[in-house]
Each structure stands twice: as structure tokens, then as C-alpha cells.
N, CA and C of each residue as an Amber inpcrd file, in Angstrom:
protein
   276
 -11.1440000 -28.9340000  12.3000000  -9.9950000 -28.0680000  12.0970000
  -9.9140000 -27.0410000  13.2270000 -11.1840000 -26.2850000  13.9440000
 -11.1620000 -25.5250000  14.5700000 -10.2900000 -26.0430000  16.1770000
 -10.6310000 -27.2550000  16.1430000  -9.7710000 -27.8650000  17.5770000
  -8.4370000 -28.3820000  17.7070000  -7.8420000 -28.3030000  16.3900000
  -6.6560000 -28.4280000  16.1490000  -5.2930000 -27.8580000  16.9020000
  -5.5400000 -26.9270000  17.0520000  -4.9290000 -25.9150000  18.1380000
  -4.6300000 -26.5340000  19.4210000  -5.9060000 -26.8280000  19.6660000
  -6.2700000 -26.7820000  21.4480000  -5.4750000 -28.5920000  21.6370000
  -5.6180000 -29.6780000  20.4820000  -5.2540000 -30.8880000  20.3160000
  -3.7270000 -30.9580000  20.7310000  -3.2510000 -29.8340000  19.5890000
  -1.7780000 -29.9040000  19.5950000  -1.3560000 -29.3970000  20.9290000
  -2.1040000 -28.4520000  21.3320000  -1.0520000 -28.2590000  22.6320000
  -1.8500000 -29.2740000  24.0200000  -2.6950000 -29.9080000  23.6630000
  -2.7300000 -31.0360000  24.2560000  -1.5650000 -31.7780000  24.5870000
  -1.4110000 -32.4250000  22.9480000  -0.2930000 -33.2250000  23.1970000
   1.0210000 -32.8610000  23.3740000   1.4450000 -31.6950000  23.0200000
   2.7900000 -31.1680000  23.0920000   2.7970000 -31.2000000  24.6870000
   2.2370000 -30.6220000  25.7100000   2.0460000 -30.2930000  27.1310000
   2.2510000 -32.0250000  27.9780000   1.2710000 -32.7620000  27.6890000
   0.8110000 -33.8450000  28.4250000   0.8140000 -35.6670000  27.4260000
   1.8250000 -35.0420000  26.1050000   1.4660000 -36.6000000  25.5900000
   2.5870000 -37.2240000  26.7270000   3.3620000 -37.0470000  27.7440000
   3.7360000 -38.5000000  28.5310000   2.6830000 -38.8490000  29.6380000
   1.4390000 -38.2160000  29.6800000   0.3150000 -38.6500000  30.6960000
  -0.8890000 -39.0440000  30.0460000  -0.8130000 -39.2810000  28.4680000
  -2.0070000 -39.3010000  27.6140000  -1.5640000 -39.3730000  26.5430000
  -2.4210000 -40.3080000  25.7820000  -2.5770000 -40.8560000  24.4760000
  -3.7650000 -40.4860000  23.6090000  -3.4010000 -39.6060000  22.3390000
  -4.4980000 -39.2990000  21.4410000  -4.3030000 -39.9990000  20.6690000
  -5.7520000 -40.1780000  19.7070000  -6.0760000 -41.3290000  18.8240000
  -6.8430000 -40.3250000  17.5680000  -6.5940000 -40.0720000  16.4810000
  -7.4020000 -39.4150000  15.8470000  -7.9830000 -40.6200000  15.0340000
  -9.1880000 -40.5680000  14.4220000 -10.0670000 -41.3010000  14.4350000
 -10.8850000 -40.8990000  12.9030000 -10.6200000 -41.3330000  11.4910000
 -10.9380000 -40.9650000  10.8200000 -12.5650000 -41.9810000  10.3650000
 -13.2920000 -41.1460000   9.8270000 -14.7520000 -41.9330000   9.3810000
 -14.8480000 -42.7120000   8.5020000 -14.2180000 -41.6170000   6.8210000
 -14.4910000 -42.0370000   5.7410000 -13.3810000 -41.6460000   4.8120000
 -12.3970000 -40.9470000   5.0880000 -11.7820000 -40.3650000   3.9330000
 -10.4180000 -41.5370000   3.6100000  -9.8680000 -41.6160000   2.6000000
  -8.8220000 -42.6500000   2.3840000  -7.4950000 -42.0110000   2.7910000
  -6.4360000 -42.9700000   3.0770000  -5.4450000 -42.8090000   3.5350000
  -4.6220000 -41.7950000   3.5560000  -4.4560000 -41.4230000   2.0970000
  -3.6790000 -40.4870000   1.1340000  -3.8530000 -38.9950000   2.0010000
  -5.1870000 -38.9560000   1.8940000  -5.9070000 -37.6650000   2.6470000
  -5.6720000 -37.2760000   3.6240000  -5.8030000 -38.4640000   4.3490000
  -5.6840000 -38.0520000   5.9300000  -4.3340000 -38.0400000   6.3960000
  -3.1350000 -38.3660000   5.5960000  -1.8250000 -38.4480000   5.3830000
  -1.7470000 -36.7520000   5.1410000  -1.9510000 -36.5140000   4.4940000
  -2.0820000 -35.0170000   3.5330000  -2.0930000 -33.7230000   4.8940000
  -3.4320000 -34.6550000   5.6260000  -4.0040000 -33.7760000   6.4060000
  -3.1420000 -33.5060000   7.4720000  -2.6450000 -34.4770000   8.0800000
  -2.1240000 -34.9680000   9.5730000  -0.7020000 -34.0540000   9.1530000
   0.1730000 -34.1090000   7.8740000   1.3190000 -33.5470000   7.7400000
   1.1660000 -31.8580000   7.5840000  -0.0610000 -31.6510000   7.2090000
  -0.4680000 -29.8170000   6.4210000  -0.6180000 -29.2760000   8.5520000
  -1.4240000 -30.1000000   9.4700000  -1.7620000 -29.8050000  10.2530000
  -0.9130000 -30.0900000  11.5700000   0.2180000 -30.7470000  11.1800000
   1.4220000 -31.4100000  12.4730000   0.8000000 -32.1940000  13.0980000
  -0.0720000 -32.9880000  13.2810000  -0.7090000 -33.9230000  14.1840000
   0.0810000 -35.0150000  13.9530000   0.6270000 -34.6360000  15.2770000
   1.7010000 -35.8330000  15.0810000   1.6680000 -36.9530000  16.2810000
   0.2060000 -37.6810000  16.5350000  -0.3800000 -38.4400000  17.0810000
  -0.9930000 -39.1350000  15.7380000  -1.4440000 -41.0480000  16.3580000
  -1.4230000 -41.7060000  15.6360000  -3.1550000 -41.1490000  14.9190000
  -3.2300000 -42.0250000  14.1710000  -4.7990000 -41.6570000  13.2090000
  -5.0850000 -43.5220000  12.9300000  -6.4000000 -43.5560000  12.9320000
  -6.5590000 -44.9260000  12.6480000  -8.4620000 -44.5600000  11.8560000
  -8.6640000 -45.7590000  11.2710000  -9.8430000 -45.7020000  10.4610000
 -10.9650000 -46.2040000  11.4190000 -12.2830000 -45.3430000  11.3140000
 -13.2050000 -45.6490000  12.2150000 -14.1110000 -47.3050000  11.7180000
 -14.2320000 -48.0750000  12.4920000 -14.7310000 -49.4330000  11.8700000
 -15.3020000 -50.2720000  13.0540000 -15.8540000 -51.4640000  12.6790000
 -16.4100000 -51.8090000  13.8960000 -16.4450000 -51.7880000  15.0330000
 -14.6700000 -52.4310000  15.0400000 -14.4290000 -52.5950000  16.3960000
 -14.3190000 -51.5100000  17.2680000 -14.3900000 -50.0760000  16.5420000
 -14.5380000 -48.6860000  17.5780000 -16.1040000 -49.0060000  17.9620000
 -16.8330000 -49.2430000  16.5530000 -18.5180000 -49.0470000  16.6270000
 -19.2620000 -50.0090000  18.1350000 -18.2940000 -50.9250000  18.1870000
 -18.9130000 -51.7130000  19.2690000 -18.0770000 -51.1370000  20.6760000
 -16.9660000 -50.6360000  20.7470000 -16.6330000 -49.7260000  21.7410000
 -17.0450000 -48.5870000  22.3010000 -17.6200000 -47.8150000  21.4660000
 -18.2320000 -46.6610000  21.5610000 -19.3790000 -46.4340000  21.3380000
 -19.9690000 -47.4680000  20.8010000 -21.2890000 -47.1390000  19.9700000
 -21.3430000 -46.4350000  18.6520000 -22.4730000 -45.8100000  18.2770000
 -22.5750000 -45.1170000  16.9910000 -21.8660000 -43.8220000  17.1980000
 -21.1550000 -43.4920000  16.6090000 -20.3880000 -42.2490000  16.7040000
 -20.7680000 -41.3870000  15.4650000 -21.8080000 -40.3340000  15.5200000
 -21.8750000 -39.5480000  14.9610000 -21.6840000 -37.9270000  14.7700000
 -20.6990000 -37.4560000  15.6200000 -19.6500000 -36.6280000  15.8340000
 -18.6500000 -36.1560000  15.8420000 -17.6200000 -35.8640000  14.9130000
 -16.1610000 -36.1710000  14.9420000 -15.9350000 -34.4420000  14.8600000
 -15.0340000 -34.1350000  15.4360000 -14.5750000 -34.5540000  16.8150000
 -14.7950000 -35.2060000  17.5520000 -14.6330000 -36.1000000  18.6190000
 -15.3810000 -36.4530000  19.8760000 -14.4670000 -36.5400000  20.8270000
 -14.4080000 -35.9370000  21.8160000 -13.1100000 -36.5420000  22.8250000
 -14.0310000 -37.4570000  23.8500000 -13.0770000 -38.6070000  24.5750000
 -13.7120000 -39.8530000  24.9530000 -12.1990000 -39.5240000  26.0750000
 -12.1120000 -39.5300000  27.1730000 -11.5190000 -39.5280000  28.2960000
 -11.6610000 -40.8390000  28.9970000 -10.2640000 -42.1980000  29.2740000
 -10.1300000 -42.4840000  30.0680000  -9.2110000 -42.6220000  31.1130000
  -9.3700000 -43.1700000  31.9720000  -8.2070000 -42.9790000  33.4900000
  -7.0400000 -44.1970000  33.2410000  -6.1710000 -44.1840000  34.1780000
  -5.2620000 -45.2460000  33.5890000  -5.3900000 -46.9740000  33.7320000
  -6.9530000 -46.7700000  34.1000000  -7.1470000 -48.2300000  34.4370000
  -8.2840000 -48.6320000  33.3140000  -8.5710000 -47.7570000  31.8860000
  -9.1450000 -47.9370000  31.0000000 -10.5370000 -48.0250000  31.2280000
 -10.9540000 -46.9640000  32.4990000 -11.9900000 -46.6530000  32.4330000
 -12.5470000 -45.3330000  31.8600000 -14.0050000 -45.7130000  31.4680000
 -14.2340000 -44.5290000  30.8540000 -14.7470000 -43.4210000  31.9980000
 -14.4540000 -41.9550000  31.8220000 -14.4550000 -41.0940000  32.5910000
 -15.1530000 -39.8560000  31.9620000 -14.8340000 -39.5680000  30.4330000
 -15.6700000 -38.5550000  29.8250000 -16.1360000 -39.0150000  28.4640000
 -16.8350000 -38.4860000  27.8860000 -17.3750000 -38.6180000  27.0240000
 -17.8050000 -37.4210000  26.1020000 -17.3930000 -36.8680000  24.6300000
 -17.7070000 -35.7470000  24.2290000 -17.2850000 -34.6430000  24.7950000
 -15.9960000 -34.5860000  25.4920000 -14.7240000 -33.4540000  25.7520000
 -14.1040000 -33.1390000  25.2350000 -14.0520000 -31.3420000  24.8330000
 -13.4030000 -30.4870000  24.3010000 -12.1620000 -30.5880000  24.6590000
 -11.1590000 -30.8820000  23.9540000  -9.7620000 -30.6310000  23.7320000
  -9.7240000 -29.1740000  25.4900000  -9.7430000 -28.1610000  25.0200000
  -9.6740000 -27.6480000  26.1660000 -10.2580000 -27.8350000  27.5190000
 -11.3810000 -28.7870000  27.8910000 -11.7240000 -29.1140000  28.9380000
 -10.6050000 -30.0000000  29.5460000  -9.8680000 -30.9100000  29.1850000
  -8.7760000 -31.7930000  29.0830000  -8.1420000 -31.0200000  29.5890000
  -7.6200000 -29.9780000  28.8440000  -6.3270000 -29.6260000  28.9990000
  -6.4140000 -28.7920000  30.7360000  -7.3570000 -28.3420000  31.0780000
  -8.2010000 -27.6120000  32.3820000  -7.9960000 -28.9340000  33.3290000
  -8.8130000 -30.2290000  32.6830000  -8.8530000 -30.9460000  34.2350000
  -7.4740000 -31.4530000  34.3880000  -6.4660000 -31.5180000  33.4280000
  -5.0420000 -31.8250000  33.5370000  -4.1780000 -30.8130000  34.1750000
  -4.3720000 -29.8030000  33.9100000  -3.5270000 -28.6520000  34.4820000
  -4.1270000 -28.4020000  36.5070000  -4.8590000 -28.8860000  36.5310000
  -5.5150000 -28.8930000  37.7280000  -5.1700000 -30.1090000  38.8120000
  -4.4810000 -30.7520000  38.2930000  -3.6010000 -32.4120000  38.5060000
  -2.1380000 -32.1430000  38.5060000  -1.4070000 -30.8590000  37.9460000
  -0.5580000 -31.0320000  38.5000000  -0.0840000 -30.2370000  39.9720000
């Protein structure tokens, strides 16, 4: 909740240069429906499951920001919403 802030004006600023993915663990649909509308996150949300687990590995952190470039490489790993928003503003 605390990065919520820094997310949204992520995406408000730079969603035509970047794509967020929120990334839920365990909670059911309803909830995270609940959540995403109480909080405006109005980027997609998807359920965490294998096929992240074998992309990423074990993810035991959520938050996590995962940074890649436009050729779907990976570039960061475990970046703060505001570090993003720093190495982006520094690009234009």
C-alpha cells in the first residue's frame, strides 16, 4: 500500500513507455477487484502461478519491481517504484 503512490504516478507519467503488471500471490479475485478499484490502479493485475515462478524464480516479496528494456531484457530486479520513475525522468 505504501508504494501505491509512487506506482500511480508511475503510470499516469510514463504508461506510453511502460507496462505495469500487478501481480497478486494469494488473495481471490473479488479482493483484489475491491482493492485495485478502493486504490485506482488502473493497470492490469494477474494471479501469481507457475509460469511467473519459472520466470522469475521464487518470489518472496511483493512488492517487487522487475525492470525490462524493450527488447525483453531483464535490466533490474527489486526496484522501487521511485527508482523507475528517476531512471525514466533522466531519459527524457
Amino acid at each position: 500500500v505504501k508504494q501505491i503512490p509512487d506506482l500511480k504516478e508511475l503510470y499516469d507519467k510514463y504508461n506510453d513507455k511502460i507496462v505495469i503488471i500487478g501481480i497478486n500471490e494469494k488473495d481471490k479475485i473479488e479482493k483484489v477487484k475491491a482493492f485495485t478499484k478502493q486504490f485506482e490502479m488502473n493497470w492490469p493485475q494477474i494471479k501469481y502461478d507457475e509460469q511467473i515462478s519459472k520466470s522469475f524464480g521464487e518470489v518472496h516479496t511483493f512488492p517487487l519491481g522487475v525492470l525490462f528494456d524493450q527488447n525483453g531484457r531483464l535490466i533490474g530486479y527489486g526496484i522501487e517504484p521511485k527508482k523507475i520513475i528517476t531512471v525514466l525522468s533522466r531519459s527524457e
